[in-house]
C-alpha positions in Angstrom: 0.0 0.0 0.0 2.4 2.7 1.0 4.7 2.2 -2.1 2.0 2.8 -4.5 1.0 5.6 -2.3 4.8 6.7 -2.8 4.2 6.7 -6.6 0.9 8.3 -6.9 2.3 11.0 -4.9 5.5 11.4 -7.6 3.6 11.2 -10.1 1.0 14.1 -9.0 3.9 15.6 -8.0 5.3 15.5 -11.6 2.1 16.5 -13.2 2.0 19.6 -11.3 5.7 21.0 -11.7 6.3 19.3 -15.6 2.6 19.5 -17.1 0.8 22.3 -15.4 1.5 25.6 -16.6 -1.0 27.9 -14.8 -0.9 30.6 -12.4 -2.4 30.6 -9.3 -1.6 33.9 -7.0 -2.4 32.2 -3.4 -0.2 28.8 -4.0 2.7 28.1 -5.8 2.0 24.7 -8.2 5.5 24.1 -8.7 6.3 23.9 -5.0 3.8 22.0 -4.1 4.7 19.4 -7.1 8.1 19.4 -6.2 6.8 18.3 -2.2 4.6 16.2 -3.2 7.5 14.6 -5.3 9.3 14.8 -2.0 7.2 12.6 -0.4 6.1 10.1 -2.4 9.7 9.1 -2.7 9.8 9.0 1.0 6.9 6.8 1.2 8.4 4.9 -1.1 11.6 4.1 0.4 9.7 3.6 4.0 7.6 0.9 1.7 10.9 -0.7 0.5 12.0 -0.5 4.2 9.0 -2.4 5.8 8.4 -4.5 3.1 12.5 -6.0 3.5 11.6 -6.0 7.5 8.8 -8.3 7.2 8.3 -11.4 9.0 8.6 -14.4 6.6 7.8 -17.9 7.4 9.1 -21.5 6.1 7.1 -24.4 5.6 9.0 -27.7 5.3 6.7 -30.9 4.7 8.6 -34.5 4.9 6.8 -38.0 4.1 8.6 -40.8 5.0 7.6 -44.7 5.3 7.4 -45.6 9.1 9.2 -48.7 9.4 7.2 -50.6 11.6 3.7 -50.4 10.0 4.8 -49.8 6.4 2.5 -46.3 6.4 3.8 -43.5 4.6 3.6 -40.5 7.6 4.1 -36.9 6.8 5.8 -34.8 9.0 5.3 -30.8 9.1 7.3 -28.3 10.5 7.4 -24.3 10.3 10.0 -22.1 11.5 9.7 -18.3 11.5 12.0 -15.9 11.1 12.5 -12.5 11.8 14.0 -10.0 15.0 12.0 -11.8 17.8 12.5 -15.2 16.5 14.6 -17.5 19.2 
């Protein structure tokens, strides 16, 4: 969500410095193109950020033949990985 919030933002941004050319005396369009351009890279970048932090998690799923009765048993395990993980 927040990096295509980042690129919407640029790209507004972009449309009001590059393709806009009117005057307006109580705001200037370019500034506020230029900080919206500002900002939608820093969303961006805080996107990339939290997207790289994220939690990710590993499913392994084994079948073996148990030896005594001949039946095939499958065994699951799931590790998780991230800053808190032990």
């Amino acid at each position: 969500m927040s990096i295509g919030s980042g690129i919407a933002l640029f790209v507004i941004g972009a449309i009001l410095v590059f393709a806009i050319n009117v005057d307006v005396a109580w705001v200037d369009l370019d500034m506020v193109g230029y900080i919206l351009m500002g900002a939608g890279v820093v969303i961006f970048l805080l996107g990339i950020v939290l997207l790289a932090r994220r939690r990710r998690t590993e499913s392994v799923s084994r079948t073996v033949v148990d030896p005594a009765t001949g039946a095939p048993t499958t065994r699951r395990s799931v590790s998780s990985t991230g800053d808190d993980a032990v």
